[in-house]
DSSP file (Angstrom, degrees, kcal/mol; ACC not computed):
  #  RESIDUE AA STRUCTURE BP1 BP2  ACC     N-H-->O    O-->H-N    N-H-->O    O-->H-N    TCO  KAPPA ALPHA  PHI   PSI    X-CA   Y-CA   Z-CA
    1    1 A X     >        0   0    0      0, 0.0     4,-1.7     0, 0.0     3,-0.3   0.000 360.0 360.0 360.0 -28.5   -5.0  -16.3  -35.2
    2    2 A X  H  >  +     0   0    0      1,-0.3     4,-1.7     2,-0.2     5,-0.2   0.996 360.0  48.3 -62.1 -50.4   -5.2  -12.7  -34.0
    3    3 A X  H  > S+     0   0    0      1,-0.2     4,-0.7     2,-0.2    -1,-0.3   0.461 110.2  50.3 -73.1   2.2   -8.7  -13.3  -32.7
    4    4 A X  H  > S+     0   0    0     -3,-0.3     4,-2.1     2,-0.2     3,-0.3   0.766 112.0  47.5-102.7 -83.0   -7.7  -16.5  -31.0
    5    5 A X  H >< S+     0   0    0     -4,-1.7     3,-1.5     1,-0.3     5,-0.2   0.739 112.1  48.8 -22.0 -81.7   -4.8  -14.7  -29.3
    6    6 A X  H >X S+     0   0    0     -4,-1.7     4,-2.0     1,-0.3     3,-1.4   0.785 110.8  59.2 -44.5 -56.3   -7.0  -11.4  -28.0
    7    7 A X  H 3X S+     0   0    0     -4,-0.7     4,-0.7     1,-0.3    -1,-0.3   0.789 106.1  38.0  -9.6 -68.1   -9.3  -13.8  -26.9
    8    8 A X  H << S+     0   0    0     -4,-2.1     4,-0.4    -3,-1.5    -1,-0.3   0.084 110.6  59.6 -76.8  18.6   -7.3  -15.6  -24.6
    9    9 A X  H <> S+     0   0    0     -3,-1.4     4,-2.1    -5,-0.3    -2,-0.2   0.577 110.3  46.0-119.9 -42.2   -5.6  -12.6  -23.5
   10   10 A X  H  X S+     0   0    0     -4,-2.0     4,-1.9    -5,-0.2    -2,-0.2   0.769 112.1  46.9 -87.4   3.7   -9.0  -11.4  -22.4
   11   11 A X  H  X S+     0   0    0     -4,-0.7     4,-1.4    -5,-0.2     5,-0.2   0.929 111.8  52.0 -90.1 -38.3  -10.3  -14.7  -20.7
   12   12 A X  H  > S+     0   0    0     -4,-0.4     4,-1.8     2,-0.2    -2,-0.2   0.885 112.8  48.2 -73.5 -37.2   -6.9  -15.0  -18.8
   13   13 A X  H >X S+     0   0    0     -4,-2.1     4,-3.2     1,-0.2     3,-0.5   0.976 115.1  46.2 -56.2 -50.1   -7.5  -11.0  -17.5
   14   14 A X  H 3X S+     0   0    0     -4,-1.9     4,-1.5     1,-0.2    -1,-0.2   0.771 107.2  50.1 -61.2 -21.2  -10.7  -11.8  -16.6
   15   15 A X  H 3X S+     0   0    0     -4,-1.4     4,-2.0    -5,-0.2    -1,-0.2   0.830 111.8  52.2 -72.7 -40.2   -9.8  -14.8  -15.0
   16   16 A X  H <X S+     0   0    0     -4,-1.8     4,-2.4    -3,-0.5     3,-0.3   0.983 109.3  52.1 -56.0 -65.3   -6.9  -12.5  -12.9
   17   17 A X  H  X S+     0   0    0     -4,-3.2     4,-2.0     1,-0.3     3,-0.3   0.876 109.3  46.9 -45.0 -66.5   -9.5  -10.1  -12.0
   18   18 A X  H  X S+     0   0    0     -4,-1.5     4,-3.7     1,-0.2     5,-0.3   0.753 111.7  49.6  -3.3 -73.4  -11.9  -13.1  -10.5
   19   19 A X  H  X S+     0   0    0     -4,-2.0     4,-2.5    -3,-0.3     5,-0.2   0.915 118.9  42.6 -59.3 -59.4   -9.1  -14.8   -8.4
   20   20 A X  H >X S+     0   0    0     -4,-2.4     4,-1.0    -3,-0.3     3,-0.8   0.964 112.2  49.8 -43.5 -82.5   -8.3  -11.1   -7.0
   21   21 A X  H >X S+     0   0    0     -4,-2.0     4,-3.5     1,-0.3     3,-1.5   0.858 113.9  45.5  -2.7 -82.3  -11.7  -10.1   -6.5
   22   22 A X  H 3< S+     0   0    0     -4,-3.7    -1,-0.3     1,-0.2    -2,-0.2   0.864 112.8  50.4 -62.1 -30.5  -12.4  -13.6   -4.5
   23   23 A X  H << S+     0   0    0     -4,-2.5     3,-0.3    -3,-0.8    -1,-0.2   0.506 111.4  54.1 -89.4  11.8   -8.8  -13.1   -2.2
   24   24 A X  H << S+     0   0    0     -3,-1.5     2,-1.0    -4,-1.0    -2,-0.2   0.769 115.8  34.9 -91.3 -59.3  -10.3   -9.3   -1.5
   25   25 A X  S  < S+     0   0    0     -4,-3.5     2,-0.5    -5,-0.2    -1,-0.3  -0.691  91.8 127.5 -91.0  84.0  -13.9  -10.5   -0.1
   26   26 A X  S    S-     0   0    0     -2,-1.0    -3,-0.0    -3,-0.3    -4,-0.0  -0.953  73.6 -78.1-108.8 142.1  -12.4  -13.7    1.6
   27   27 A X        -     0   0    0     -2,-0.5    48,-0.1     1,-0.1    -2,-0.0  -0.019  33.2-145.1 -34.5 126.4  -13.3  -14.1    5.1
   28   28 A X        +     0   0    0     46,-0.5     2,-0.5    34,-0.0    -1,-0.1   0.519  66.0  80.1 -78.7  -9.0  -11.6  -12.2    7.6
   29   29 A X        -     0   0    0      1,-0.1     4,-0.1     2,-0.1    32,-0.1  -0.783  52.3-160.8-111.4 132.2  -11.3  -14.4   11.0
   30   30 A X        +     0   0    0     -2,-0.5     3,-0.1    30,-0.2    -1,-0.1   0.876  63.8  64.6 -78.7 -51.3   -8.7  -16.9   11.3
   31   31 A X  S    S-     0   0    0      1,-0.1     2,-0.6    29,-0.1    -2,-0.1   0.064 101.8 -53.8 -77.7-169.1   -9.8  -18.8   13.7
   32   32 A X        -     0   0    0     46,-0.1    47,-4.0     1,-0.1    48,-0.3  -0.531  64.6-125.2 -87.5 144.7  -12.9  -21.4   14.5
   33   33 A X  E     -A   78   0A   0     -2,-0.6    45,-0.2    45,-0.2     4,-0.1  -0.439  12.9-150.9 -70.4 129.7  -16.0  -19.3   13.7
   34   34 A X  E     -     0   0A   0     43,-1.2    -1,-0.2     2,-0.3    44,-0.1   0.946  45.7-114.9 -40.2 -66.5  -18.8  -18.9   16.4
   35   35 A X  E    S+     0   0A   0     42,-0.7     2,-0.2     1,-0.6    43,-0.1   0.471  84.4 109.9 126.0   4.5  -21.1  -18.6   13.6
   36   36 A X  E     -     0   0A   0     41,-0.3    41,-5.0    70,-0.2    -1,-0.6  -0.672  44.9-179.9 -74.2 132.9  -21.8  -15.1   14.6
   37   37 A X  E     -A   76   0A   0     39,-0.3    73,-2.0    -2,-0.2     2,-0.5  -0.937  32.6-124.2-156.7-174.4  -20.8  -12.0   12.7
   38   38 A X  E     -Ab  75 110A   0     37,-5.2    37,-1.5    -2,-0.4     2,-0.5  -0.862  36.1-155.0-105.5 140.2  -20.7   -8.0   12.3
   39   39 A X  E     -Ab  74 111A   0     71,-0.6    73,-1.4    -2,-0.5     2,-0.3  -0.879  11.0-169.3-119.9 143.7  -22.1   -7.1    9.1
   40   40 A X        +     0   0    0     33,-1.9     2,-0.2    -2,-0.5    33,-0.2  -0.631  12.4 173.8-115.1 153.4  -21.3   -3.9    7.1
   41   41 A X        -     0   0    0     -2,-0.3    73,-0.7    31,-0.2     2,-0.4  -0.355  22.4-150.8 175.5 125.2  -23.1   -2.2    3.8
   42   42 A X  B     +c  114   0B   0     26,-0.3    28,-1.6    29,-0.3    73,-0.1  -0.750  29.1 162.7 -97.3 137.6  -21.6    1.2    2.9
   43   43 A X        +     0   0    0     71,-2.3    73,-0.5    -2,-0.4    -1,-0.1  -0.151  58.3 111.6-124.7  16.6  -25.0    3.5    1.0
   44   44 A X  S    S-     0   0    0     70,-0.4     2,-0.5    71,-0.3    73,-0.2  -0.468  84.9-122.3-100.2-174.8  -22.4    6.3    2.0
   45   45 A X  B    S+d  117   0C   0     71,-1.4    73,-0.6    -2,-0.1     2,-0.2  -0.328  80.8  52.6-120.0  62.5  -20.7    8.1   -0.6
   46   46 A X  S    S-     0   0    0     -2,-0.5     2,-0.7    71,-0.2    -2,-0.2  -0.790  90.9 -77.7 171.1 165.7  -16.9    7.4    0.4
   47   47 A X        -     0   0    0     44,-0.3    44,-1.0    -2,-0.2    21,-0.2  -0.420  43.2-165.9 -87.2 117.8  -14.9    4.8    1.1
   48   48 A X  E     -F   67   0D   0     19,-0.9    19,-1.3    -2,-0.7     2,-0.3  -0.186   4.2-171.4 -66.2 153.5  -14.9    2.7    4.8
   49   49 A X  E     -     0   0D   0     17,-0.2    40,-1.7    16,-0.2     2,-0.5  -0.957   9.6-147.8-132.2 161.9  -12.7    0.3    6.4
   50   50 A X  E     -F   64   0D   0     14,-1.6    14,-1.8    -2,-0.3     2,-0.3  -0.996   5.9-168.0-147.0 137.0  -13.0   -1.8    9.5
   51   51 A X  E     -F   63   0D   0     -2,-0.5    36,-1.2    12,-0.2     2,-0.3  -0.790   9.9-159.8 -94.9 113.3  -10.6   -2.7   11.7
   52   52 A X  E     -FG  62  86D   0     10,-1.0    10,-2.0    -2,-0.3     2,-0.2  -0.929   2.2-163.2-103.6 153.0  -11.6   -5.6   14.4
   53   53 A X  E     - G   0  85D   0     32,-1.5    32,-1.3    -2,-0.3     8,-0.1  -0.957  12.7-148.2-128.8 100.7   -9.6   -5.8   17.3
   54   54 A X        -     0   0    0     -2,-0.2     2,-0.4    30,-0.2    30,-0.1   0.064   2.4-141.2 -67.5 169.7  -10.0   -9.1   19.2
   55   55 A X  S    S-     0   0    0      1,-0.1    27,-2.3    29,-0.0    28,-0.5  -0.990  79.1 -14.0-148.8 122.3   -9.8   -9.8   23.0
   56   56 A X  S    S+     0   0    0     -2,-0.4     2,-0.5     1,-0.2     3,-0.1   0.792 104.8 135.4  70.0  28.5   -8.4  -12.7   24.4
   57   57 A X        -     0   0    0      2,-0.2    -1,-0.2     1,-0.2    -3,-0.1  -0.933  61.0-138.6-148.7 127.6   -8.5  -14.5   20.9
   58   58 A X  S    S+     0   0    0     -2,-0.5    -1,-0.2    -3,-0.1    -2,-0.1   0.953  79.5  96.5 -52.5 -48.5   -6.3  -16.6   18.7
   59   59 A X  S    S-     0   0    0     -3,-0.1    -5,-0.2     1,-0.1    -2,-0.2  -0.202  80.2-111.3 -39.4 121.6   -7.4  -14.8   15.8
   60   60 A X        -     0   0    0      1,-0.2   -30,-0.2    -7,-0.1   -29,-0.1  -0.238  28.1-104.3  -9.6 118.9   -5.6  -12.2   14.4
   61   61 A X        +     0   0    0     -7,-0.1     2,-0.2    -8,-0.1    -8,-0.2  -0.148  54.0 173.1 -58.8 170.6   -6.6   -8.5   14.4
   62   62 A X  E     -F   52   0D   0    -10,-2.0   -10,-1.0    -3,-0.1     2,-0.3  -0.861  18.0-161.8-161.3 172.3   -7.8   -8.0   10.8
   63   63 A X  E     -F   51   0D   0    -12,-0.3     2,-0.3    -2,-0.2   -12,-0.2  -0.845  17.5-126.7-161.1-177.0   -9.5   -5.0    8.8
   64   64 A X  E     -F   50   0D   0    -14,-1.8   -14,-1.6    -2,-0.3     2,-0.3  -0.896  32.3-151.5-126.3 121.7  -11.6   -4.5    5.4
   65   65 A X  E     +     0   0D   0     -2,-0.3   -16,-0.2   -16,-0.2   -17,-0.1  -0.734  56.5   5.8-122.7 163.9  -10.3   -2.0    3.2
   66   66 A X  E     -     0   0D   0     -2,-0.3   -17,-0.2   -19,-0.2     2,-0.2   0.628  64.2-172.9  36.5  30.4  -11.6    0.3    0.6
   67   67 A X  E     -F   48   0D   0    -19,-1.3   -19,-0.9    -3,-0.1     2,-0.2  -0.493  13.9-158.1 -42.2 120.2  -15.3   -0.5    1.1
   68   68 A X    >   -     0   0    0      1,-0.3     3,-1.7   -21,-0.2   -26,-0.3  -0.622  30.4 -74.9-120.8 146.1  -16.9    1.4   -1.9
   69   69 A X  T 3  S+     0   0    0      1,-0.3    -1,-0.3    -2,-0.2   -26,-0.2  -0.036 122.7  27.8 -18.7 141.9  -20.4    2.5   -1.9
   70   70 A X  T 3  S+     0   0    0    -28,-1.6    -1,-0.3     1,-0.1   -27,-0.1   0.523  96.7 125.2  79.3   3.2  -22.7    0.0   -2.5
   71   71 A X    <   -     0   0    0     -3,-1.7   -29,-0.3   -29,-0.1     2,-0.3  -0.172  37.8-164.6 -87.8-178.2  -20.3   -2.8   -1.0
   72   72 A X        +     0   0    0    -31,-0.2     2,-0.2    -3,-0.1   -31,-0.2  -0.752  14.6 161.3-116.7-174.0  -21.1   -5.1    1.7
   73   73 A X        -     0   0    0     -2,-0.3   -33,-1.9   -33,-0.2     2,-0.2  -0.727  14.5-164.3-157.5-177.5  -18.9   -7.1    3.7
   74   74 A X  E     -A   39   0A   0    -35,-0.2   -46,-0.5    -2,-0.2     2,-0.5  -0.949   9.7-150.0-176.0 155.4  -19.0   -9.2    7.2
   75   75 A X  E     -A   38   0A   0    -37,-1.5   -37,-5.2    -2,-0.2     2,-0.2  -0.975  23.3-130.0-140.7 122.4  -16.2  -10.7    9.7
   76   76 A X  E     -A   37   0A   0     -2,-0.5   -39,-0.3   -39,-0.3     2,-0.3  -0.566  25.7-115.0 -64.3 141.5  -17.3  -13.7   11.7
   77   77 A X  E     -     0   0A   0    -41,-5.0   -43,-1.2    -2,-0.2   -42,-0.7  -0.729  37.4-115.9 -78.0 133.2  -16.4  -13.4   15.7
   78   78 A X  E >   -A   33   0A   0     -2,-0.3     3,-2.6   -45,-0.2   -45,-0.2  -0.552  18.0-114.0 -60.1 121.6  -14.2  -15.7   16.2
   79   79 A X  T 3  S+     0   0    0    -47,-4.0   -46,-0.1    -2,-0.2    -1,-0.1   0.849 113.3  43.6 -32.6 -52.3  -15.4  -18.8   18.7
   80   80 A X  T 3  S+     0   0    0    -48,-0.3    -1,-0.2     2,-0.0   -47,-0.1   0.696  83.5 121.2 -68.9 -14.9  -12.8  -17.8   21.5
   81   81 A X    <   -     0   0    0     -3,-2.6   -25,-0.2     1,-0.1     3,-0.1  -0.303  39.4-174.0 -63.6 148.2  -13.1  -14.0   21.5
   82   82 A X  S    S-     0   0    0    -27,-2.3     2,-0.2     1,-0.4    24,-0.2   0.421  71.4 -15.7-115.8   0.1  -14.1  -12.6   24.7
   83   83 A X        -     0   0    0    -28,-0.5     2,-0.5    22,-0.1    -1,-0.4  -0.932  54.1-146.8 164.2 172.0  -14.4   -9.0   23.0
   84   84 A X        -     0   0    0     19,-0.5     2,-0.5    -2,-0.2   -30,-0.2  -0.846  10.3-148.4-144.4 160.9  -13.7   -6.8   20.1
   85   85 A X  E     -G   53   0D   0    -32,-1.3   -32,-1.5    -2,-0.5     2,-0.4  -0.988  24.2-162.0-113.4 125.0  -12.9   -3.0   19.3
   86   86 A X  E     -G   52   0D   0     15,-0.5     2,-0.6    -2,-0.5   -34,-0.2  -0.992   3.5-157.8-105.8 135.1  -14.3   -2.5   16.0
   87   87 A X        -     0   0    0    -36,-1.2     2,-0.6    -2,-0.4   -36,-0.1  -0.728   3.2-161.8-107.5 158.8  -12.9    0.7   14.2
   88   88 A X        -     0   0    0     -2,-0.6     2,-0.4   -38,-0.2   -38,-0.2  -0.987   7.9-174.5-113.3 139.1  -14.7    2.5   11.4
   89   89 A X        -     0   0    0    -40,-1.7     2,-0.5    -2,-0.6   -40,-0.1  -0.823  11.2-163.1-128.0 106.9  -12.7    4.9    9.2
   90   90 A X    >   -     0   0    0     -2,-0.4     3,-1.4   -42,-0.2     2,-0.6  -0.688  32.2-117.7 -76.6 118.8  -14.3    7.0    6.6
   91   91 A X  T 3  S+     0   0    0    -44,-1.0   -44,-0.3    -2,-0.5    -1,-0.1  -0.692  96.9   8.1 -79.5 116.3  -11.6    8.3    4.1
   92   92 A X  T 3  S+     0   0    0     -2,-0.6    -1,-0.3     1,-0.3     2,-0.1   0.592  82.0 170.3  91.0   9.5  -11.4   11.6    4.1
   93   93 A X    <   +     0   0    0     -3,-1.4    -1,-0.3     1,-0.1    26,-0.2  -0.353   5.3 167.8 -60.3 120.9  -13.7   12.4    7.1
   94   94 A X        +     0   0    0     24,-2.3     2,-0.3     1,-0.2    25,-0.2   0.244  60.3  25.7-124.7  15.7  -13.3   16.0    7.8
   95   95 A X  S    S+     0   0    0     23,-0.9    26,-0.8     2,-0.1    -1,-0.2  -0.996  76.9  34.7-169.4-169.4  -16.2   15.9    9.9
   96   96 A X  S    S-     0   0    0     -2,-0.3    24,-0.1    24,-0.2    26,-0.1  -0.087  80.3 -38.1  55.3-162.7  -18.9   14.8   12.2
   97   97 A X        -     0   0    0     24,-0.1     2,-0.5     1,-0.1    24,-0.2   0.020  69.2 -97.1 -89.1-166.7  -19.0   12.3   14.9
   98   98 A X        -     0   0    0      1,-0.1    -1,-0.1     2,-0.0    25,-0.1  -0.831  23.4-140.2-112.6 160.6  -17.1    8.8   14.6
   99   99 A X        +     0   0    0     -2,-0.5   -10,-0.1   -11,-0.2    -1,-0.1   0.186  49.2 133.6-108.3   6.5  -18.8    5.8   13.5
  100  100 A X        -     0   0    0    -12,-0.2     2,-0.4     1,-0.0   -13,-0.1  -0.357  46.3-136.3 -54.6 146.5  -17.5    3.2   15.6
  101  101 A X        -     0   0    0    -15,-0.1     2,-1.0    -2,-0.0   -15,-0.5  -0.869   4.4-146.6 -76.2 136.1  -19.6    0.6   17.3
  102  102 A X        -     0   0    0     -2,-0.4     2,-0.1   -17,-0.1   -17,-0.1  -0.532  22.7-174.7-111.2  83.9  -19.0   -0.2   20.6
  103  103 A X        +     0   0    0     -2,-1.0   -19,-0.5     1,-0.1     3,-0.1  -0.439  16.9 163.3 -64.2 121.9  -20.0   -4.4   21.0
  104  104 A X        +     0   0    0      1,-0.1     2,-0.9    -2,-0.1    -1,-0.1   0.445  60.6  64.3-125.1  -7.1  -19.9   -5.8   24.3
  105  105 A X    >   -     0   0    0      1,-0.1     3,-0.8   -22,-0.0    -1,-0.1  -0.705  53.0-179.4-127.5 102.6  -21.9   -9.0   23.8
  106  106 A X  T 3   +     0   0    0     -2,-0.9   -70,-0.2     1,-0.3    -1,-0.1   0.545  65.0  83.2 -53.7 -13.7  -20.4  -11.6   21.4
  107  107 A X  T 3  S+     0   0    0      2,-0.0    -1,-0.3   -71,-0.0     2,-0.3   0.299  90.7  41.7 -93.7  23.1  -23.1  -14.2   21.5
  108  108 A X  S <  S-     0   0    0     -3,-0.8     2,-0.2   -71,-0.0   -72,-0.1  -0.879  94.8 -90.3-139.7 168.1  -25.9  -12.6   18.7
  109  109 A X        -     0   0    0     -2,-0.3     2,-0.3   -73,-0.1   -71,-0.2  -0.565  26.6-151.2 -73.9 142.3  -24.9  -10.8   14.9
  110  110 A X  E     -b   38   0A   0    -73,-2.0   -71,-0.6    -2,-0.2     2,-0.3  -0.784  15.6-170.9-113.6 168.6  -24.4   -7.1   15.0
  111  111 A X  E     -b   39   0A   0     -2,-0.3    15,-1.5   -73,-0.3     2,-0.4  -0.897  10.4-178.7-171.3 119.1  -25.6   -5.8   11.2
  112  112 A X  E     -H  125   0E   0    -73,-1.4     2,-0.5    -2,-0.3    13,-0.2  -0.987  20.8-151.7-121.5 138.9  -24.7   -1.6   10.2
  113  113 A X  E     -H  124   0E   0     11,-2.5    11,-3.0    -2,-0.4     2,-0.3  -0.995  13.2-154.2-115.0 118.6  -25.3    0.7    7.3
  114  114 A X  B     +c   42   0B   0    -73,-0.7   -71,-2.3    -2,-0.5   -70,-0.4  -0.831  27.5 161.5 -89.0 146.7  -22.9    3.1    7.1
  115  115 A X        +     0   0    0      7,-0.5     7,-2.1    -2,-0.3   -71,-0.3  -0.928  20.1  68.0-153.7-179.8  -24.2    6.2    5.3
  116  116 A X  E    S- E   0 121C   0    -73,-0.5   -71,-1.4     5,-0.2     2,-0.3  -0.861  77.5 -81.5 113.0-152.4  -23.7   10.3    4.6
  117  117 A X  E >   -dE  45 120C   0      3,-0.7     3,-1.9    -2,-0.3   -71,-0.2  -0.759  58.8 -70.7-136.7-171.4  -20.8   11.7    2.7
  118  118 A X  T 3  S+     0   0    0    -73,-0.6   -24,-2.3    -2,-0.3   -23,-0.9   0.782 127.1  56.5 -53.9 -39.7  -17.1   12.4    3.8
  119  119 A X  T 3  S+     0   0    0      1,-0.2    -1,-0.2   -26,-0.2     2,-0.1   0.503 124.3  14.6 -57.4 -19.7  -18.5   15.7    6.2
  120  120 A X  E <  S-E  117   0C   0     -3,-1.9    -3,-0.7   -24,-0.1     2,-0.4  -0.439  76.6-175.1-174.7  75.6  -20.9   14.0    8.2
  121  121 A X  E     -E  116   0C   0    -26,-0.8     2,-0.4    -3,-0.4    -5,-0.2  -0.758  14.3-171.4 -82.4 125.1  -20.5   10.1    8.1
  122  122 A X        -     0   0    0     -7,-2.1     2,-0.9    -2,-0.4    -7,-0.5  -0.710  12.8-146.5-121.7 155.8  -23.5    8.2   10.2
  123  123 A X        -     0   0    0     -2,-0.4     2,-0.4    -9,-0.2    -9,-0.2  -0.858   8.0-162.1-130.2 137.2  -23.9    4.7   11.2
  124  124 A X  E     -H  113   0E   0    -11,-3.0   -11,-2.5    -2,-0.9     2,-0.3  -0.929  16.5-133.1-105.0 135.8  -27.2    2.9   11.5
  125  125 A X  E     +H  112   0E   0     -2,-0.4   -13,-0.3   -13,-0.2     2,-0.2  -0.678  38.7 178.2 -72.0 135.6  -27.9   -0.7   13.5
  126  126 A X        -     0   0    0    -15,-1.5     2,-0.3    -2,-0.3   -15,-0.1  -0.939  31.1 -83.4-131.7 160.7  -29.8   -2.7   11.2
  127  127 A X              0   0    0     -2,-0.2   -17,-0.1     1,-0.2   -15,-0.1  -0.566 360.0 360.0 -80.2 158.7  -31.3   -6.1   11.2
  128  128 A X              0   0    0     -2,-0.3    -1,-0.2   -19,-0.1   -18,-0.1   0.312 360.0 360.0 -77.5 360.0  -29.3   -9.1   10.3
């Protein structure tokens, strides 16, 4: 009976974790999706978030938190946006340049690797 119990104690944690896990990477855009999006994957060694800031757009502003090494993530542009801010924020930058993109044309995927450590964070354009 113990083993039954500890059992189910660990299928229901694991089950927690799952549920969490899947409402952390859920899509970020509210609205109806273009079908275009900005793509992320941190190789750096500290942890990103990105903020989008929408223009002209039902959608919400939104961000991505605590992107960990090895993560990646993506936010679809929302069909009605007419532009975006994206911010980048390395935690714990105490140097180098900043790592924003600056997007001015919504119609194709934009794709980055962020990568460096907390001193000297860099961002690369990659293909999608």
């Amino acid at each position: 009976m113990r083993n039954i119990k500890k059992s189910a104690a660990y299928g229901v944690a694991a089950l927690g974790l799952a549920l969490v896990g899947g409402a952390m990477t859920a899509p970020s855009a509210a609205a109806a999706g273009s079908g275009k999006y900005i793509g992320f994957t941190n190789k750096g060694w500290f942890i990103a978030e990105t903020c989008y800031h929408w223009e002209s757009s039902t959608t919400p502003d939104s961000c991505d938190k605590g992107k960990a090494i090895g993560t990646d993530w993506r936010v679809e542009i929302p069909d009605d946006a007419k532009g975006v801010k994206v911010e980048v924020t390395v935690d714990g930058q105490i140097a180098g340049d900043n790592v924003s993109p600056h997007i001015t044309d919504l119609s194709r995927n934009y794709c980055y690797e962020l990568s460096g450590y907390t001193w000297g964070p860099k961002r690369t354009d990659k293909t999608c």
